[in-house]
ZANUKE-288437 format. One record per atom (N, C-alpha, C): atom name; residue in one letter; x, y, z; residue number from 1. Coordinates in pm, whole numbers, plus 50000, padded with zeros to 5 digits. Each point is the difference from the previous one (the first is absolute). Example, Ala and Ser with C-alpha at 12.3 -4.5 7.8 and 13.67 -1.06 7.14 Angstrom:
BEGIN
atom_type_east_north_up_seq
N_A_51319_49431_50780_1 $
CA_A_49911_50119_50000_1 $
C_A_50090_50120_50000_1 $
N_S_49965_50105_49928_2 $
CA_S_50082_50119_50006_2 $
C_S_49923_50109_50073_2 $
! end
This chain:
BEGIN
atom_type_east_north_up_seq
N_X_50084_49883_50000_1 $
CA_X_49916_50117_50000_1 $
C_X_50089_50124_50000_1 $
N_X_49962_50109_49934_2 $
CA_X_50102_50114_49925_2 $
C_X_49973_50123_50166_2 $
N_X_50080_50093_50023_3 $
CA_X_49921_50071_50142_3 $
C_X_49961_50090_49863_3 $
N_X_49919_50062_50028_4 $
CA_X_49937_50122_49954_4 $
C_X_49964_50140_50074_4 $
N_X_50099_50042_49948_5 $
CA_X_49961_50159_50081_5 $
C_X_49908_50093_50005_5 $
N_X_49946_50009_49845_6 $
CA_X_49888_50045_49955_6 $
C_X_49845_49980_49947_6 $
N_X_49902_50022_50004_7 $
CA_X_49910_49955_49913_7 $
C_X_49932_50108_49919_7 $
N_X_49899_49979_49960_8 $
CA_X_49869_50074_49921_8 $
C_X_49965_50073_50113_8 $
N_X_49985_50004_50093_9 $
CA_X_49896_50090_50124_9 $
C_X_50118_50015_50105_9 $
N_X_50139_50002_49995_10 $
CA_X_50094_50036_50074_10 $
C_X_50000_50154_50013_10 $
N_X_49975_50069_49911_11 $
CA_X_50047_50139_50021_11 $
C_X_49823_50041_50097_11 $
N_X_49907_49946_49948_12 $
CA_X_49872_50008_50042_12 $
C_X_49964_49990_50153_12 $
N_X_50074_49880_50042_13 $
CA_X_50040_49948_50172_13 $
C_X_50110_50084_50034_13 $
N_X_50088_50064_49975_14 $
CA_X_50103_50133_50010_14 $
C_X_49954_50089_50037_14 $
N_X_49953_50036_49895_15 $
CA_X_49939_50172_50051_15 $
C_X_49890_49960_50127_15 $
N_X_49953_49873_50031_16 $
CA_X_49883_50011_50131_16 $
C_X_50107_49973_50130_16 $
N_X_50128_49961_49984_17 $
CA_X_50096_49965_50095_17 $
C_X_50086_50149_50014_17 $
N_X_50014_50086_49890_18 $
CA_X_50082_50147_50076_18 $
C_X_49865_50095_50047_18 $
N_X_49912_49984_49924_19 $
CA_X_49896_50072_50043_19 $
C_X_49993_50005_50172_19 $
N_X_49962_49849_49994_20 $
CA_X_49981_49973_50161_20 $
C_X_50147_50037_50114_20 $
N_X_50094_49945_49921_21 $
CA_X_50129_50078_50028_21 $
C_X_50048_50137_50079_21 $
N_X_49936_50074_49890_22 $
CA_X_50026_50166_50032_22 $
C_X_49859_50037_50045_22 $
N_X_49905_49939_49991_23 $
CA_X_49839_50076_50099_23 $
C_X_50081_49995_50165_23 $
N_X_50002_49863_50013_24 $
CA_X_50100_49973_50191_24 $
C_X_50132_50062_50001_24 $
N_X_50076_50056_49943_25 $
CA_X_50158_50029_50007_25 $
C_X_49924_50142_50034_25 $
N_X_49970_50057_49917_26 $
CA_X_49928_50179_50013_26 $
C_X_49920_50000_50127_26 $
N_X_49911_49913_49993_27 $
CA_X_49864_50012_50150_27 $
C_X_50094_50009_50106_27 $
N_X_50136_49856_49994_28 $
CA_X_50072_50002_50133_28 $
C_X_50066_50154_50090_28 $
N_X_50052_50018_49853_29 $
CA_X_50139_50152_49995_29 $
C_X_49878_50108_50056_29 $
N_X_49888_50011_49958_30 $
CA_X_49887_50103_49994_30 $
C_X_49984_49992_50180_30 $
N_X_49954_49880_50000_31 $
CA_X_49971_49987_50153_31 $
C_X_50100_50053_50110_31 $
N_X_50116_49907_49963_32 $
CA_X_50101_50029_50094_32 $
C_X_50073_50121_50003_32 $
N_X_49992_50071_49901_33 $
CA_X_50074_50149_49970_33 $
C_X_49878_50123_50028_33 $
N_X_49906_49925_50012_34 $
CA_X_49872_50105_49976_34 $
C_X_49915_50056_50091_34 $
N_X_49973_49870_50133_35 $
CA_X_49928_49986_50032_35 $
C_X_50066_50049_50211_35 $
N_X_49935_50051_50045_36 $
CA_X_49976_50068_50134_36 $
C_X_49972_49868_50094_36 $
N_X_50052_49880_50019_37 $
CA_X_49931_49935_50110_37 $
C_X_49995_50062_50133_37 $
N_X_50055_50089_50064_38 $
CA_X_49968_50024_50153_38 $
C_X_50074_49917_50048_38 $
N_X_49975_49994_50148_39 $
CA_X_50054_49948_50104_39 $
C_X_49973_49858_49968_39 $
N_X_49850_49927_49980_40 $
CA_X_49986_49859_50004_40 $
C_X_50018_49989_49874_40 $
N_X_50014_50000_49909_41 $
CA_X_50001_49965_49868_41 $
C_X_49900_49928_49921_41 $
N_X_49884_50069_49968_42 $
CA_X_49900_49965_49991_42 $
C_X_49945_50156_49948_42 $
N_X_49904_50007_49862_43 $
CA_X_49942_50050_49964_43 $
C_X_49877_49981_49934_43 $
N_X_49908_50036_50091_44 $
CA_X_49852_49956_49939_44 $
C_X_49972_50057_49885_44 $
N_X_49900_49939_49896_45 $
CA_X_49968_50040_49896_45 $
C_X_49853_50009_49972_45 $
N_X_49973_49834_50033_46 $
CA_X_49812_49992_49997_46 $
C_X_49978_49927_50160_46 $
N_X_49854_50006_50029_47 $
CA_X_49995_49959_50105_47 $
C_X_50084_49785_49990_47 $
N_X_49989_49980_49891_48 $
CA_X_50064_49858_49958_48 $
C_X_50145_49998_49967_48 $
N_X_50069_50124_49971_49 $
CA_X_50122_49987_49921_49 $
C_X_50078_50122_50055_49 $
N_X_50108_49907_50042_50 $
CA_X_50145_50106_50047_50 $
C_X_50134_49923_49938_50 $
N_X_50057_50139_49993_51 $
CA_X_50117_50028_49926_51 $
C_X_50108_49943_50132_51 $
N_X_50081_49884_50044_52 $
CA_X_50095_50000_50047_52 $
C_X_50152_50012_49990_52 $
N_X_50075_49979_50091_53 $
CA_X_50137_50006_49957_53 $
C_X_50055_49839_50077_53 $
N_X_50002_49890_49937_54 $
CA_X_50014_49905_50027_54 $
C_X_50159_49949_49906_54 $
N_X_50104_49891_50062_55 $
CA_X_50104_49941_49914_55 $
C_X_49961_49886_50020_55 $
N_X_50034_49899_49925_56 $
CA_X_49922_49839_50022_56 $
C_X_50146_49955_49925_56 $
N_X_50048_49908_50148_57 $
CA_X_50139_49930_49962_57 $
C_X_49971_49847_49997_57 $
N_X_49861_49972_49957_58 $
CA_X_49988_49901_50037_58 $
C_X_49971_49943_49825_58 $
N_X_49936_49886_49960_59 $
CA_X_49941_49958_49884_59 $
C_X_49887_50098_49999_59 $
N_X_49881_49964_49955_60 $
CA_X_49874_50009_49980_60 $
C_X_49906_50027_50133_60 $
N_X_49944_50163_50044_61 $
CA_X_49941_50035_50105_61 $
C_X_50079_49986_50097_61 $
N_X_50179_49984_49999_62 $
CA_X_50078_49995_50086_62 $
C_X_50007_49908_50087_62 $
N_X_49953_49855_49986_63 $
CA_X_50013_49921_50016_63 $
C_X_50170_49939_49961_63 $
N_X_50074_49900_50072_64 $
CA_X_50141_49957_50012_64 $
C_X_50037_50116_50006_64 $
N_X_50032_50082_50075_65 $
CA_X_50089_50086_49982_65 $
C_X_50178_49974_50027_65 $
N_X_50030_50045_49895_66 $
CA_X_50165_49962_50008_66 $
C_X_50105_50086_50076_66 $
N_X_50118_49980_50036_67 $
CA_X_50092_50059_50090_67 $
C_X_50065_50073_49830_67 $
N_X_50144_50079_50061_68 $
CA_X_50003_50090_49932_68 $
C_X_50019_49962_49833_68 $
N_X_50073_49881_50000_69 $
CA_X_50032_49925_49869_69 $
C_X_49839_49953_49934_69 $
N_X_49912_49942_50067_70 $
CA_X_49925_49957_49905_70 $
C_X_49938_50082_49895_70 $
N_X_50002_50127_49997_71 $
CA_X_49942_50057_49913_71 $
C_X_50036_49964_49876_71 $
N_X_50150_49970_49973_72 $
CA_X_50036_49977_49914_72 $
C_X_49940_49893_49926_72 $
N_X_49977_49901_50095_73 $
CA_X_49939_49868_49922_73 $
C_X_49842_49987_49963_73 $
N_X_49952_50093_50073_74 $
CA_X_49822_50045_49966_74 $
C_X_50058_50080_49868_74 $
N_X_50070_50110_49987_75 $
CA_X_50013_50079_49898_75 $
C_X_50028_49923_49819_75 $
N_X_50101_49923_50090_76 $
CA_X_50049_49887_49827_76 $
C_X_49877_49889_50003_76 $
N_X_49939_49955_50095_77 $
CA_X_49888_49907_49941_77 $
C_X_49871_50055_49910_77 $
N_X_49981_50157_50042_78 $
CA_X_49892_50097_49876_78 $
C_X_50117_50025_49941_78 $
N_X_50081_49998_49958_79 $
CA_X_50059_50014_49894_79 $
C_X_49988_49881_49878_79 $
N_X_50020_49916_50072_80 $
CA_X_50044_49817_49907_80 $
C_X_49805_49944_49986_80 $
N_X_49945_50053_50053_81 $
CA_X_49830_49984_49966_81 $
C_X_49996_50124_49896_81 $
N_X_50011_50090_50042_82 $
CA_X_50016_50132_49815_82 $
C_X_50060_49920_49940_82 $
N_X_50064_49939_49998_83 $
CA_X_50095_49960_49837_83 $
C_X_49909_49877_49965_83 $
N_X_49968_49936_50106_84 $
CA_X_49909_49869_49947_84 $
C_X_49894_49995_49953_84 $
N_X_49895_50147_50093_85 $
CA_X_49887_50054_49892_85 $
C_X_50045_50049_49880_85 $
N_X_50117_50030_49990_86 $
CA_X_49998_50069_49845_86 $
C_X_50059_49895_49901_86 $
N_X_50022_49900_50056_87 $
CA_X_50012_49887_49889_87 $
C_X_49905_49901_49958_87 $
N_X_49909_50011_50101_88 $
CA_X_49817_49988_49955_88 $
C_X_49971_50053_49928_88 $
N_X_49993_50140_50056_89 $
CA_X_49934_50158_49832_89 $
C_X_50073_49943_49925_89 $
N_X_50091_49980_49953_90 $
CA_X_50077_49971_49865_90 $
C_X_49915_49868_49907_90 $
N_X_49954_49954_50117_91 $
CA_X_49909_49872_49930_91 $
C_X_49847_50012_49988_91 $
N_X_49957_50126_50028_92 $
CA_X_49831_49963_50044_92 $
C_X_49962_50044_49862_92 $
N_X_49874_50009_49956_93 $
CA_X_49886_50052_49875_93 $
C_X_49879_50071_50046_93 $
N_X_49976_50046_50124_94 $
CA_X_49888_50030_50076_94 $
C_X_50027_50142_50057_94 $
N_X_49979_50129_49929_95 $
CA_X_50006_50102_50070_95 $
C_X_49937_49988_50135_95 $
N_X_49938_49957_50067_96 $
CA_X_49956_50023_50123_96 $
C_X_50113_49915_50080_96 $
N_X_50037_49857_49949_97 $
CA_X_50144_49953_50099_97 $
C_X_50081_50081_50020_97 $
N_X_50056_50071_49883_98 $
CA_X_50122_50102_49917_98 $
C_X_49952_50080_50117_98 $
N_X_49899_50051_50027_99 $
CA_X_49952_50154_50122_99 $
C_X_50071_49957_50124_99 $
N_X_49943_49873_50056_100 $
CA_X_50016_49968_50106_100 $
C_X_50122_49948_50040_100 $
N_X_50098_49939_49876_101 $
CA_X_50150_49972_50079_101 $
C_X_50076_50146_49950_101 $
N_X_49935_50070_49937_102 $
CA_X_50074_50128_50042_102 $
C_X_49984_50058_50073_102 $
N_X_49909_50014_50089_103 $
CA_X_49895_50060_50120_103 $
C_X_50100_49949_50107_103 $
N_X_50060_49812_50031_104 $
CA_X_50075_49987_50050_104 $
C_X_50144_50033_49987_104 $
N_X_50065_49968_49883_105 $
CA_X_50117_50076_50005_105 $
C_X_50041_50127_50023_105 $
N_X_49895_50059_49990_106 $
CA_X_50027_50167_50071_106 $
C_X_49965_50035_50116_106 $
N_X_49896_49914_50096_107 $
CA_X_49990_49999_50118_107 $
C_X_50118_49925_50039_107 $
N_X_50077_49866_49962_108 $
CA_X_50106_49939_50091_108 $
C_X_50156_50118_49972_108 $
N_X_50002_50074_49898_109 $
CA_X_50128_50087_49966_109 $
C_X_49969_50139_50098_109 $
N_X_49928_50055_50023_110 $
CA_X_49893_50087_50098_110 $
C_X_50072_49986_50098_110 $
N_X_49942_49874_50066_111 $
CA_X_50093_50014_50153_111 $
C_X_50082_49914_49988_111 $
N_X_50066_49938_49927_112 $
CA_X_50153_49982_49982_112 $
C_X_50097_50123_50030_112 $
N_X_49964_50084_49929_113 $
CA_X_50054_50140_49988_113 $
C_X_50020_50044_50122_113 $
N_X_49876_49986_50081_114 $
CA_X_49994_50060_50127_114 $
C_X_50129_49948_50064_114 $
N_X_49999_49862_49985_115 $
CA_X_50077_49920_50122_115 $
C_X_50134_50031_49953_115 $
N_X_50067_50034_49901_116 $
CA_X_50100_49969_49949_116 $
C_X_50047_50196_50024_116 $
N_X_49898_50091_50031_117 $
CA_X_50057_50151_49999_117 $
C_X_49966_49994_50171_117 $
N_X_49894_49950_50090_118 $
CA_X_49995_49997_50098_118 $
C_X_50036_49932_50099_118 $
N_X_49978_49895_49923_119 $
CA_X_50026_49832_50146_119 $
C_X_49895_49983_50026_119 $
N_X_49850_50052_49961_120 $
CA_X_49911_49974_49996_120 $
C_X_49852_50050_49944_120 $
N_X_49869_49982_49998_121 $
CA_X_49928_50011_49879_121 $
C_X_49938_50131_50092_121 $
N_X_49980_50114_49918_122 $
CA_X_49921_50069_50075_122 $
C_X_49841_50025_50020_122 $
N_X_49850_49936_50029_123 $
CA_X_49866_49982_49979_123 $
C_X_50000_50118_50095_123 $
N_X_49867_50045_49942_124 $
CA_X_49935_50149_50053_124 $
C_X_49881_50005_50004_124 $
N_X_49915_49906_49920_125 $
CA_X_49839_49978_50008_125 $
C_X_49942_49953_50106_125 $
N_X_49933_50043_50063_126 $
CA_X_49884_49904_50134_126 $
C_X_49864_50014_49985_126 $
N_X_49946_49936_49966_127 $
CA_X_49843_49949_49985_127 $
C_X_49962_49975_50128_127 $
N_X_49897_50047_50008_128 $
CA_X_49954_49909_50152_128 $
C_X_49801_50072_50013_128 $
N_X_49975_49929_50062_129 $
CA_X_49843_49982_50033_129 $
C_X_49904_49945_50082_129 $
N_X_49945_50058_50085_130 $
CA_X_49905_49970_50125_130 $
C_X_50133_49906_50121_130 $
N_X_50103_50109_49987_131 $
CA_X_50161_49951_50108_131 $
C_X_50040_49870_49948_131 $
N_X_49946_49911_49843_132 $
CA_X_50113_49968_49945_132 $
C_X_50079_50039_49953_132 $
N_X_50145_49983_49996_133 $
CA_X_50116_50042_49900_133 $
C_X_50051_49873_49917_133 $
N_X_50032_50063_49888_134 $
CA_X_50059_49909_49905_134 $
C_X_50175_50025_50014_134 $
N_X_50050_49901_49951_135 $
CA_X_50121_50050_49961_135 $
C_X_50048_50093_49950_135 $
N_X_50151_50110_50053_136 $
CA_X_50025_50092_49912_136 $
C_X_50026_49937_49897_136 $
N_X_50023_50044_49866_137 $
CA_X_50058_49991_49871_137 $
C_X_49994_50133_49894_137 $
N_X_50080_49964_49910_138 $
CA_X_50046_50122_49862_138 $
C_X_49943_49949_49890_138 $
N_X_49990_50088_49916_139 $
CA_X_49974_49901_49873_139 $
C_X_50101_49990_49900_139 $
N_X_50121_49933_50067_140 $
CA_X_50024_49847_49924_140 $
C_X_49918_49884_50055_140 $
N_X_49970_50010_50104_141 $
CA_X_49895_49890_50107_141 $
C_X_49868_49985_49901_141 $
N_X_49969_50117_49969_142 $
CA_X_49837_50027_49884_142 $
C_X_50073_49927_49875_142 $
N_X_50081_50032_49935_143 $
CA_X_50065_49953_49891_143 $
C_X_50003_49853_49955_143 $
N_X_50062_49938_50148_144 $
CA_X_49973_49876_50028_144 $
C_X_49880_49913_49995_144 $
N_X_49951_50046_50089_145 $
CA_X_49903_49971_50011_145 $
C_X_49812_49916_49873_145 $
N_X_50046_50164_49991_146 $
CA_X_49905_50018_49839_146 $
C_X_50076_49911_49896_146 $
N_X_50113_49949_49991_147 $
CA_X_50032_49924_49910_147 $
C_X_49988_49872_50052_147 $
N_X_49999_49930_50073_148 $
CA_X_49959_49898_50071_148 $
C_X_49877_49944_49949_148 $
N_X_49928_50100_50079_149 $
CA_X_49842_50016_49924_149 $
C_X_49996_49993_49862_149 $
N_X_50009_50074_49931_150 $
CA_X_49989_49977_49847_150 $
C_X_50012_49866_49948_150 $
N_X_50161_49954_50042_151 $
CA_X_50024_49870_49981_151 $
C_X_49923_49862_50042_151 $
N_X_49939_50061_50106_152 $
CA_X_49857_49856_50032_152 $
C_X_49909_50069_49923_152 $
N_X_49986_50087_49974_153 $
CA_X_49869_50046_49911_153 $
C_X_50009_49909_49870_153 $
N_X_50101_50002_49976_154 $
CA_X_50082_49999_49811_154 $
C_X_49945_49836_50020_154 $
N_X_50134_49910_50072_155 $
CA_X_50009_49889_49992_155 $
C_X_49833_49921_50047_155 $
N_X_49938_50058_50062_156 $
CA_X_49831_49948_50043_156 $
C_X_49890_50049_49876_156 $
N_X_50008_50114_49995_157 $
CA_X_49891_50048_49926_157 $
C_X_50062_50026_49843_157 $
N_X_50066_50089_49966_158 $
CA_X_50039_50092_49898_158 $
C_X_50092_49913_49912_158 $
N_X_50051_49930_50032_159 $
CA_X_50049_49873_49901_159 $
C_X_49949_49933_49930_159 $
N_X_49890_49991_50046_160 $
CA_X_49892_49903_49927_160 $
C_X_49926_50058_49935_160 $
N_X_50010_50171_50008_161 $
CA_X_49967_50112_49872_161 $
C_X_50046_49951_49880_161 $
N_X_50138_49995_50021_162 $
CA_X_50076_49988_49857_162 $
C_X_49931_49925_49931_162 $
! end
């Protein structure tokens, strides 16, 4: 089997992977350069949604969190998953797959970035409702996410479009 770098809908899954890219690289810089937290660090927005100042040295919702080296190895594992989604895009025929592993490769390069300029990812979003809270997260977390989704959408429903 030949590797293939490229396909028909590579540049198509590209532009949805810098897109998503530079929406979280700008929101982050915007936030953190921009934004007044106060004393607690915490800025309300809606009675549901505040703006925090959170670092997450951990994986996913900061869970494992690593000592000072692991970042490195959270940082190169979204790295070596970007390269592996993008050797999928190189193979798919389905603009909506093409959306969604670019959706991921620009959410896992997102906070790669983070970890690799910070030591860790910076999330600023908090949802919360009737004194639930959700996890902080950024959107490379949305990025993620939504491509996830797509991809059970695709492979359940939208495949069987074709």
């Amino acid at each position: 089997m030949k590797l293939r770098l490229a396909g028909p809908l590579t540049l198509y899954g590209g532009a949805f992977a810098l897109a998503a890219l530079v929406v979280d690289q700008a929101s982050k810089l915007a936030v953190l350069h921009g934004v007044d937290f106060g004393p607690n660090g915490i800025v309300p927005v809606t009675p549901f949604l505040d703006i925090v100042y959170a670092w997450n040295t951990g994986i996913s919702y900061g869970l494992f969190s690593q000592g000072a080296d692991g970042w490195w190895l959270l940082g190169g594992l979204k790295v070596i998953a970007a390269v592996l989604f993008w050797l999928w895009l190189a193979r798919v025929d389905r603009r909506l797959e093409a959306a969604a592993l670019g959706l991921l490769i620009g959410g896992a390069l997102g906070n790669a970035i983070d970890r690799a300029a910070y030591g860790a990812v910076f999330d600023f979003v908090s949802l919360h409702a009737v004194g639930f809270y959700w996890y902080v997260f950024n959107l490379s977390d949305v990025a993620i996410v939504a491509g996830v989704g797509l991809l059970l959408y695709d492979s359940l429903i939208g495949g069987a479009a074709k």
